[in-house]
Each structure stands twice: as structure tokens, then as C-alpha cells.
C-alpha positions as CSV (number, residue, x, y, z in Angstrom):
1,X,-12.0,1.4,17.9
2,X,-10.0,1.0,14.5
3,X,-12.4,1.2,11.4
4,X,-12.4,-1.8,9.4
5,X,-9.6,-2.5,7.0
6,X,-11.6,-2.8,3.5
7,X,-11.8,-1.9,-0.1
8,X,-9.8,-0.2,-2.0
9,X,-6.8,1.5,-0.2
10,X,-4.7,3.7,-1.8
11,X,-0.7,3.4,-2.1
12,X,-0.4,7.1,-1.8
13,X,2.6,8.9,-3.2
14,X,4.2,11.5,-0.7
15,X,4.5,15.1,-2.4
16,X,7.2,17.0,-2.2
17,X,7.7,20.6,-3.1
18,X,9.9,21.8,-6.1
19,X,13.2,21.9,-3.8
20,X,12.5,18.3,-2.9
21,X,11.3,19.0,0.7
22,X,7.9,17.2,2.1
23,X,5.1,19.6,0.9
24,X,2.1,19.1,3.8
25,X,-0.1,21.0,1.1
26,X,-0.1,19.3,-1.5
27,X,0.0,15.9,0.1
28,X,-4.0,17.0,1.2
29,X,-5.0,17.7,-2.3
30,X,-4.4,14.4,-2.8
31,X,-5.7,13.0,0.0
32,X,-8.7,15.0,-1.1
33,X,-8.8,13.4,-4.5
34,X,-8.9,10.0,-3.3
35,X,-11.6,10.1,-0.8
36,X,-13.5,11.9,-3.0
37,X,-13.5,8.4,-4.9
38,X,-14.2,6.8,-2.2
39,X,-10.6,5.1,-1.1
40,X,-8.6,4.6,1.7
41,X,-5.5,5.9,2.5
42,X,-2.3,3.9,3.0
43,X,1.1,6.1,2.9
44,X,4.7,5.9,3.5
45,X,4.6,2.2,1.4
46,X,6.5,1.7,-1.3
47,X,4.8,4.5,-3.7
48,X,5.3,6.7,-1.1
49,X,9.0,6.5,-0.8
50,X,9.7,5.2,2.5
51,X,13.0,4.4,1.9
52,X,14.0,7.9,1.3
53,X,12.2,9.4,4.2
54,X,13.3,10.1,7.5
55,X,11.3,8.9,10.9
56,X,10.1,12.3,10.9
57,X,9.0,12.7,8.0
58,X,7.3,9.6,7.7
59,X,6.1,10.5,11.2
60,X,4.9,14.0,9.4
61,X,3.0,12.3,6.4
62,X,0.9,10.2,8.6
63,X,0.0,13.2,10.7
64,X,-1.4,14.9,7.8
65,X,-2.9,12.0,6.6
66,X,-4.7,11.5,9.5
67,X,-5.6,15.1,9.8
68,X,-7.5,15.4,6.4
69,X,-9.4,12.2,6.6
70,X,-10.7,13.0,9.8
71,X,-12.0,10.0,10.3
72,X,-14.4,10.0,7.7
73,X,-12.4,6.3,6.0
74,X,-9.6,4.0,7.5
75,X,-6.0,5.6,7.1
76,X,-3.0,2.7,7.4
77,X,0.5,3.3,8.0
78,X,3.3,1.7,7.2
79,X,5.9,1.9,10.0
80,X,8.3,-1.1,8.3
81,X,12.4,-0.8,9.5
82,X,15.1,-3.2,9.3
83,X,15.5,-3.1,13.1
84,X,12.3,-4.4,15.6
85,X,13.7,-1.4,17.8
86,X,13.5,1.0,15.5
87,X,9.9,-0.5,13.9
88,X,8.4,-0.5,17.3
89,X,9.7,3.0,18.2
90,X,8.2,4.6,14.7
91,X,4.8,2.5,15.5
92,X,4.6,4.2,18.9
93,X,5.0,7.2,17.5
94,X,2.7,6.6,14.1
95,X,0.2,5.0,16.6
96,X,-0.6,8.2,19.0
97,X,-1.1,10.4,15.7
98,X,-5.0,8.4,15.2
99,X,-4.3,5.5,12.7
100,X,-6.6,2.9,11.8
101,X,-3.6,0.3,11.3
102,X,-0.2,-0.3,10.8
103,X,1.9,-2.3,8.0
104,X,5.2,-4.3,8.8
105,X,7.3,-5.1,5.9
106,X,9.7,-8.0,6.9
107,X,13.7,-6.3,7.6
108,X,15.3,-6.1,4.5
109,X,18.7,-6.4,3.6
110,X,19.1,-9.2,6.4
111,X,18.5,-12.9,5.0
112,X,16.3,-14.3,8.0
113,X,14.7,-17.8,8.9
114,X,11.0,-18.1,9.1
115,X,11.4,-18.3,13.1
116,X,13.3,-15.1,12.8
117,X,10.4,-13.3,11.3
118,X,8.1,-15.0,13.6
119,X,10.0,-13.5,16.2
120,X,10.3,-10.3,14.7
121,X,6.9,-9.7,14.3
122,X,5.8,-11.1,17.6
123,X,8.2,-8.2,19.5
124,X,6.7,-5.6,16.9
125,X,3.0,-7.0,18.1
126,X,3.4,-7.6,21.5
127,X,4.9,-3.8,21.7
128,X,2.1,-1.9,19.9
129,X,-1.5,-2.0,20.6
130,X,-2.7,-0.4,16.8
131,X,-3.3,-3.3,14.7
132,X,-0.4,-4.7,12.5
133,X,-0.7,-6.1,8.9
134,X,1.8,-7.9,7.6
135,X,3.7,-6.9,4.2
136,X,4.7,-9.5,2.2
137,X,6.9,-8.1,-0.4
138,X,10.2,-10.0,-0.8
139,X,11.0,-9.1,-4.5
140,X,11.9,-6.0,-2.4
141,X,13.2,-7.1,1.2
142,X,14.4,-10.9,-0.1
143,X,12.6,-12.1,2.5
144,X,9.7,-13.8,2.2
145,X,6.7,-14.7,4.4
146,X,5.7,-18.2,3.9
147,X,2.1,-18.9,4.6
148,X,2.4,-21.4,7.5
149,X,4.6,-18.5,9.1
150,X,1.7,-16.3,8.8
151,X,-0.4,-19.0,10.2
152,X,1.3,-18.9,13.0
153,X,1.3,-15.5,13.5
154,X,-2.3,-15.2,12.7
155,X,-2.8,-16.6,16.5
156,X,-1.4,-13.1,18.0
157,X,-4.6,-11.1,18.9
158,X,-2.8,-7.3,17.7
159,X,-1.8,-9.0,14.4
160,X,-5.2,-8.6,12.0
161,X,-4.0,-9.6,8.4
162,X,-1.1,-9.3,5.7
163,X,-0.5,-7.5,2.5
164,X,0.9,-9.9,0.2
165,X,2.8,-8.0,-2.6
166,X,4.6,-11.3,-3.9
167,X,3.1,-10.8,-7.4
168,X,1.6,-14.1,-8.0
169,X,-2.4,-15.7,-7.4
170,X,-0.4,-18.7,-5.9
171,X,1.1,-16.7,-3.1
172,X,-2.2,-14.4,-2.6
173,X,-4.2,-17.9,-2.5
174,X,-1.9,-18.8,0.0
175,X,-2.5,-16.8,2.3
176,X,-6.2,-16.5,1.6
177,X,-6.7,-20.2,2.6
178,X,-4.9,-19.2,6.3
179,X,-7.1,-16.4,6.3
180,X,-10.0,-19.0,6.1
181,X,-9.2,-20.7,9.1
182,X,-8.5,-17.4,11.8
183,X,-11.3,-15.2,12.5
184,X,-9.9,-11.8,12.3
185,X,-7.1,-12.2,10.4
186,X,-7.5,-10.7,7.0
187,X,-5.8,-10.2,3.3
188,X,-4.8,-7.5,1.3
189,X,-4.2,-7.7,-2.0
190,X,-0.9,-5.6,-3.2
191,X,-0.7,-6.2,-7.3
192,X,-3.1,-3.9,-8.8
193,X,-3.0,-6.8,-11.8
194,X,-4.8,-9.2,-8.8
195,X,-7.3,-6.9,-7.3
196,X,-10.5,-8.9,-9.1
197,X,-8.9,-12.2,-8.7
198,X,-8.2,-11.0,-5.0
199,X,-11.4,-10.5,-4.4
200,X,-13.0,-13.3,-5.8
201,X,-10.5,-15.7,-3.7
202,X,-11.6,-14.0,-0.8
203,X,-9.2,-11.1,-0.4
204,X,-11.5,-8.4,1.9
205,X,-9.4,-5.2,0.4
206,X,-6.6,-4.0,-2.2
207,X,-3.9,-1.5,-1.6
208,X,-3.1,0.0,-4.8
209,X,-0.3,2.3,-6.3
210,X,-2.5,2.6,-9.7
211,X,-5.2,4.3,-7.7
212,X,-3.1,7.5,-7.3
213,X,-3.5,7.6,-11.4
214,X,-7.1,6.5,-11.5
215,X,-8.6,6.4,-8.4
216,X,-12.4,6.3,-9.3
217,X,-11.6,3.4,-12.1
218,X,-9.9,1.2,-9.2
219,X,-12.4,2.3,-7.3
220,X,-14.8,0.7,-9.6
221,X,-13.7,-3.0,-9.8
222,X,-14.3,-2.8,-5.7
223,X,-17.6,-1.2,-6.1
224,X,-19.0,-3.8,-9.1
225,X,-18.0,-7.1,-6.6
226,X,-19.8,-5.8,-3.7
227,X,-22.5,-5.2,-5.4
228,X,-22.0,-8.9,-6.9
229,X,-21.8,-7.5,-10.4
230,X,-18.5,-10.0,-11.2
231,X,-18.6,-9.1,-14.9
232,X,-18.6,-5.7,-14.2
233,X,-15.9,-5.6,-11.9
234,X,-13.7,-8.1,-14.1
235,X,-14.2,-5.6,-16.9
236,X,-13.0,-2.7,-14.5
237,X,-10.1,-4.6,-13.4
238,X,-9.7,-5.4,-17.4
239,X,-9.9,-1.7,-18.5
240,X,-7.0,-0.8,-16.1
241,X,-5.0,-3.6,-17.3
242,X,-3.0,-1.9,-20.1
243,X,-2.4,1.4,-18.3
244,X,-0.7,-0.5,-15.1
245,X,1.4,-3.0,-17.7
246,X,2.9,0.2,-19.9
247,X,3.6,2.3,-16.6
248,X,5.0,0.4,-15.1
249,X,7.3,-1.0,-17.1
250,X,8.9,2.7,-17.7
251,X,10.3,3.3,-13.7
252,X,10.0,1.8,-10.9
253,X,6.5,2.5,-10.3
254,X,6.7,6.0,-7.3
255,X,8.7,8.1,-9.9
256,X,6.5,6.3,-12.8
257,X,3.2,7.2,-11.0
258,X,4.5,10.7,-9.9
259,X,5.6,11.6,-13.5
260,X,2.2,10.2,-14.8
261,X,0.3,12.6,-12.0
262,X,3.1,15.3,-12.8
263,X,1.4,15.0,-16.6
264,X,-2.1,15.5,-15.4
265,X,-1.7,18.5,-14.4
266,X,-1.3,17.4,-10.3
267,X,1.7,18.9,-8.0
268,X,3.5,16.0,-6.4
269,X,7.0,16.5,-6.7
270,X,9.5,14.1,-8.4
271,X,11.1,11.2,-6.5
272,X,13.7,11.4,-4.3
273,X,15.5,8.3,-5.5
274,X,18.2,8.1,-8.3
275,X,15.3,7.6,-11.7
276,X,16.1,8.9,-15.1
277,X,13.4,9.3,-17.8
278,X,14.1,8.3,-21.5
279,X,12.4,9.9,-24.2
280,X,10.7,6.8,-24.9
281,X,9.8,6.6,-21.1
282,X,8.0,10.5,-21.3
283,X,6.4,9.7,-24.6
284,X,4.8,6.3,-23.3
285,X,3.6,8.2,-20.2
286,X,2.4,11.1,-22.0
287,X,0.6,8.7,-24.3
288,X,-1.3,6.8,-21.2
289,X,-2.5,10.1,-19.8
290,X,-3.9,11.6,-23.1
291,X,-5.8,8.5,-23.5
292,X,-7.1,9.1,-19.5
């Protein structure tokens, strides 16, 4: 039986030793360091550099993942691949190692038709019998999951929510007001700038990048709404406001949130993925951390 998806998840970054190779070690450590602030674990999604790592690898992460939470919180995948073939056969595969859940960006690269994603997720669905999120990021794949497609999919008993990492309250809402009207269907929030308003719109979890950085202040904003403390948790969400703006707008946000760790004194490797630094960029980092 899966755990239920809720909370605060975190985005985690997949570490890599000094030669660049997958490091199972340190990748524990900080598995450690978030559960000990009480979050979830998502991995191989966009802060941890799917795109640059092989089915095995990503195969690999999860296993260790898995393996260190010991079922003590919900661990999602992310099993995402242009190809339903090839997302199925990773899911299989991902699925056997212990999972809670599964996440399915739409293909990328490939402009599709609603009905095409319909049908791409349906084949991914009917194949697997872990539960499948959907990933709604199409800054990132260009395409994007319209919320009466996600209604429709909402009917398929193995598909149990979607990640919506569009960027905007109007897209989460969106799909918040389908959520509404299917039982078991459920949203995640993906922009750690919308956690509170998430939340508060009926969002039932976040999967955050930011947590990585400050897992026990993300951790917070969660904590304050259950507890119905709004003001509190607005002001959480408030205080990491600043951090998340200047970080991000250094690097792409893996090799911003790995330098930022890097700085804290936490092994994680650098990104695999072609990133150079500026001065300015170390110096603003650098700056963020002290202030930690």
C-alpha cells in the first residue's frame, strides 16, 4: 500500500563524486538531512539532473533512495522519457525497487496535441500499477497539460494527481479546481514561490528544489498551515522568498542549488550539465549562505 503523497517533498539533487560519477554515499547524507526535517523524498526531477543521467543510474538513485528511507516517509520517482516505451520500461523497473509513486513529465522535444498526451499517459497508466503523478512543466518540455486534459485523465484509477510546475497561481488553480471534483486525484505544488498560496487553494503537498538549501525553513511553511497557523506559514513562505529569487536567478537552479550546498560545507558534486559561474554568480551565492 503506497503511503500518502503529502507535505513537503523534496526535489533532491543527485550527488556525484569529485570525478563526476554517481556517489551512492553521499546521496544518503542527504537523504538523511532531509528526513531529519521531516520531508519527503522526490529524486531524479529536474534538480536532480535527469537529463544527464542514464536509466541506470536513475534506476541506482531511486534504489538508494528507497533504501535509506526505509519506509519511514513517501519516496517519489520520476521515471519521465520522451518515448511511452521507454517511460513504461524505466517505471517497471523504478516500480519493483519499493516506491511510493511515480512522476511523468509530458515527452519533450516532440510538439503534441492534448489527445496525444492523453494517450501517452493512458499507455504509461494502464502499464504500471505504482501510482503516476503527472508533471506539468512545459517551460521545460513545450508541452503543456491543459486542465480539462488532466480532467480527463483524472478518471484512470493508477493516475492519483499532477505536479504542476507551470510557474503561475492561474495554472496551479487550474488544476486545483479538477482536483475538486475527482476523489483521489491530487496536486502538487512545483514553484517553491507558490507553496503557501498552494496550500491555501487546496494544493495537499509541494515538491520543492529550495528544500535541498533549507529544508527545515520549507519545512516550516507546511508545518504552520496544518496546524492552521496561516500567518505563520505565510511568513515562512515570506522569509524564503528572497533566498529562492537571488538563487535562482544565478544558474539554472541544480548547479545553482548544488553550488549553494557545495558552500555549506555539503559534498554533492557539481552538475553534469554545461553551467559556468561568474564572479558575481559565487559572490551572490556566497552572500545567501553566510546570511543562512
Amino acid at each position: 500500500m503506497s503511503k500518502k503523497i503529502e507535505g513537503i517533498l523534496t526535489a533532491i539533487v543527485t550527488t556525484f563524486d569529485d570525478n563526476g560519477n554517481f556517489c551512492p554515499s553521499r546521496m544518503r547524507k542527504q537523504v538523511k538531512r532531509q528526513l531529519h526535517h521531516g520531508n519527503s523524498i522526490f529524486c531524479n526531477g529536474t534538480n536532480g539532473e535527469f537529463f544527464v543521467l542514464t536509466q541506470q543510474e536513475k534506476i541506482k538513485v531511486a534504489e538508494v533512495c528507497v533504501d535509506e528511507v526505509a519506509g519511514r516517509f513517501p519516496v517519489m520517482a520520476h521515471i519521465g522519457e520522451i518515448s511511452s516505451q521507454e517511460t513504461i520500461k524505466l517505471g517497471k523497473q523504478i516500480a519493483k525497487l519499493g516506491v511510493d509513486a511515480v512522476s511523468v513529465i509530458g515527452p519533450y522535444f516532440i510538439p503534441l496535441k492534448q489527445q496525444e498526451l492523453i494517450d501517452h499517459y493512458t499507455k504509461v497508466a494502464d502499464a504500471l500499477t505504482v501510482p503516476i503523478y503527472l508533471y506539468n512543466i512545459p517551460a521545460r518540455t513545450g508541452n503543456k497539460i491543459e486542465p480539462q486534459t488532466a480532467a480527463i485523465l483524472a478518471e484512470h484509477p493508477n493516475i492519483w494527481g499532477i505536479k504542476d510546475s507551470a510557474g503561475s497561481i492561474e495554472s496551479l488553480q487550474g488544476f486545483i479546481d479538477i482536483a475538486k471534483q475527482f476523489e483521489g486525484f491530487d496536486v502538487l505544488t512545483g514553484p517553491d514561490s507558490l507553496i503557501y498560496q498552494g496550500f491555501v487553494g487546496g494544493a495537499v503537498g509541494s515538491i520543492s528544489g529550495l528544500a535541498n538549501v533549507v529544508p527545515e525553513h520549507i519545512q516550516a511553511i507546511w508545518q504552520h498551515f496544518k496546524a492552521g497557523d496561516l500567518d505563520h506559514a505565510k511568513a515562512a513562505q515570506e522569509l524564503v522568498g528572497d533566498l529562492r529569487q537571488r538563487l535562482y536567478a544565478t544558474v539554472f537552479s541544480p548547479a545553482a542549488v548544488k553550488k549553494a550546498l557545495s558552500l555549506m560545507g555539503e559534498q554533492v558534486g557539481e552538475s553534469r550539465y554545461p553551467i559556468l559561474f561568474s564572479d558575481s554568480d559565487i559572490a551572490t551565492i556566497n552572500d545567501l549562505v553566510k546570511r543562512l
